[in-house]
C-alpha positions in Angstrom: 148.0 140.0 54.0 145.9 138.9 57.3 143.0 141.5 58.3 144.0 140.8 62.1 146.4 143.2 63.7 147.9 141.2 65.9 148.0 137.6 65.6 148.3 135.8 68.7 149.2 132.1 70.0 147.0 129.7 71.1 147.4 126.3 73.0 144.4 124.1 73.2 145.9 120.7 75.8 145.3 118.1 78.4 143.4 114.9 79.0 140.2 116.0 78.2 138.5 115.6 75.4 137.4 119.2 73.2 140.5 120.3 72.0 139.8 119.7 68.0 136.2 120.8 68.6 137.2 124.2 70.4 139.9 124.7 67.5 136.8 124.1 65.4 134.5 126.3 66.8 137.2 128.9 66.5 138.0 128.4 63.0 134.0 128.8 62.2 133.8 132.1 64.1 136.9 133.2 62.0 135.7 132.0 58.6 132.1 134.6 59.6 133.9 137.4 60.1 135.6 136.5 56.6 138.8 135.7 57.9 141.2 132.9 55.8 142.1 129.8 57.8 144.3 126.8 56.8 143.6 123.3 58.9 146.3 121.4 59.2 145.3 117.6 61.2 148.3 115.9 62.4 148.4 112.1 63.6 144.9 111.6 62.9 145.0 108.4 61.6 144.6 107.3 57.9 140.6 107.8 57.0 139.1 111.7 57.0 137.2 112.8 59.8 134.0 114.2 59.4 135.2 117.8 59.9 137.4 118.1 56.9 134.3 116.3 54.5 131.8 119.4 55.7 135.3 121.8 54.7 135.6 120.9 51.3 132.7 123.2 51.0 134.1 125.9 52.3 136.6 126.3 49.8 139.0 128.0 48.9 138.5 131.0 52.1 139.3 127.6 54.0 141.9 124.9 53.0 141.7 121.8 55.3 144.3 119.3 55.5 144.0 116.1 57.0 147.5 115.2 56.4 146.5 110.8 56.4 149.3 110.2 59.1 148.3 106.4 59.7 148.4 105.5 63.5 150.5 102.6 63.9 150.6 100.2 66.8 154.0 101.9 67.2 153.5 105.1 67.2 150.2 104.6 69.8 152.7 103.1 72.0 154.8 106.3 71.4 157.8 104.3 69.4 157.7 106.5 66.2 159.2 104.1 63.5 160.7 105.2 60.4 157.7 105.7 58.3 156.4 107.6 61.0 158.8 110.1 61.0 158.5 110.8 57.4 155.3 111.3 57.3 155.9 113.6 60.0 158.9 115.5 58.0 156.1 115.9 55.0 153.6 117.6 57.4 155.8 119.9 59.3 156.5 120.9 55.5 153.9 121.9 54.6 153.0 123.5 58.2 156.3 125.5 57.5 155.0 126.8 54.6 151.6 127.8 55.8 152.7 129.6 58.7 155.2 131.4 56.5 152.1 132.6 53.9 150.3 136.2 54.9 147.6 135.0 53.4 145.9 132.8 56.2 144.6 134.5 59.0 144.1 131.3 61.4 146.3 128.6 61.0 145.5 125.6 63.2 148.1 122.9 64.1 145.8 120.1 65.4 147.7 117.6 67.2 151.0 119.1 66.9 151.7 118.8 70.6 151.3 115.2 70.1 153.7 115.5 67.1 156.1 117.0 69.2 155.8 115.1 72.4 156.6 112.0 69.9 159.6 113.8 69.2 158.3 114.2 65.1 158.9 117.6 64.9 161.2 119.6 67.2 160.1 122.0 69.7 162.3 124.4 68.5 161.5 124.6 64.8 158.0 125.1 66.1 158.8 127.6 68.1 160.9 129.4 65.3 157.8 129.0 62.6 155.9 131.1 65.0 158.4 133.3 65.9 158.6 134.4 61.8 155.0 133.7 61.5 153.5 137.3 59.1 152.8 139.7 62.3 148.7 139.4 61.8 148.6 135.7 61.6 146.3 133.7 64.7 148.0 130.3 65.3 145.8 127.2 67.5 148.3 124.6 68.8 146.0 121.4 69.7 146.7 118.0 71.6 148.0 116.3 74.9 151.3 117.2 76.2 151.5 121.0 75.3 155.6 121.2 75.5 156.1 123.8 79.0 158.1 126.0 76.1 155.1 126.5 74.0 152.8 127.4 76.8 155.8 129.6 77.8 155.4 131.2 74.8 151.4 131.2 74.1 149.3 134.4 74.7 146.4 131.9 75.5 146.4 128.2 77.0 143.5 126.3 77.6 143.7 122.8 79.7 140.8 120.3 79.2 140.6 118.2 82.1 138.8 115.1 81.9 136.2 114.4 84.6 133.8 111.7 83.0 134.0 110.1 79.3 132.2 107.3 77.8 135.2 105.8 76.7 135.1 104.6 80.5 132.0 102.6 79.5 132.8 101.2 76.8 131.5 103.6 74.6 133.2 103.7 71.3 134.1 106.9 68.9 131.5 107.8 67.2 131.7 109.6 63.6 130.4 113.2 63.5 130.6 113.5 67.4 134.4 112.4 68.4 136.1 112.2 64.7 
């Protein structure tokens, strides 16, 4: 049964870069005042980020899923193939059963906007999973292209608006600051 009295929506979108790392920073705030939270990474790509090596630490009042959703030439053009959308099907799984469990306090979505914006999980049956979500339960809804439904529905929307990267320059990702 979540300690929070009312659990509240969420939306974490736009260009900029900071939407994981705000969802982040939330879920470390949570985890101090001894809430449970459940990370759940969507479309990030087949290898773990650095994020969900420091979680396995925090164990078990946090469970962190990186759920190895390979990004294909395809799907970074935004044509899903086949594969794709199973490995979607599996994740919005197992996000369906989270956000059904009053266990979790926080449960973070990371890139689900993306996921829906492919068209790999349907707006609606995110918007039902929330609906039934246990009345205490937080939910964070990450990534570009926030459906206009979900921010509809969100008690709390953030954009990130990108001014300056160093992606511009050439810079490349780099492990334990962008993944």
């Amino acid at each position: 049964m979540s300690r929070l009295q009312s659990g509240l929506v969420q939306v974490y979108t736009g260009e900029g870069k900071g939407k994981t790392t705000a969802a982040l920073g939330q879920t470390w705030r949570a985890l101090g005042a001894g809430l449970r939270v459940h990370f759940l990474q969507f479309l990030k790509g087949g290898k773990p980020t650095s994020e969900a090596r420091l979680a396995e630490r925090l164990a078990p009042q946090l469970v962190f899923r990186h759920l190895e959703h390979p990004c294909t030439p395809e799907l970074l053009r935004g044509e899903p193939t086949e594969a794709d959308r199973d490995y979607a099907r599996r994740a919005w799984q197992i996000a369906r059963e989270v956000l059904a469990d009053p266990q979790w306090d926080l449960v973070v979505l990371d890139e689900i906007n993306n996921t829906i914006h492919l068209g790999l999980v349907s707006l609606e049956e995110l918007l039902t999973a929330l609906r039934q979500r246990p009345a205490g339960m937080e939910v964070i809804c990450t990534g570009r292209h926030a459906p206009p439904a979900l921010v509809e529905y969100a008690d709390l929307v953030t954009e990130m608006r990108a001014v300056k990267h160093p992606y511009e320059r050439g810079v490349r990702a780099r492990q334990g600051i962008e993944y």
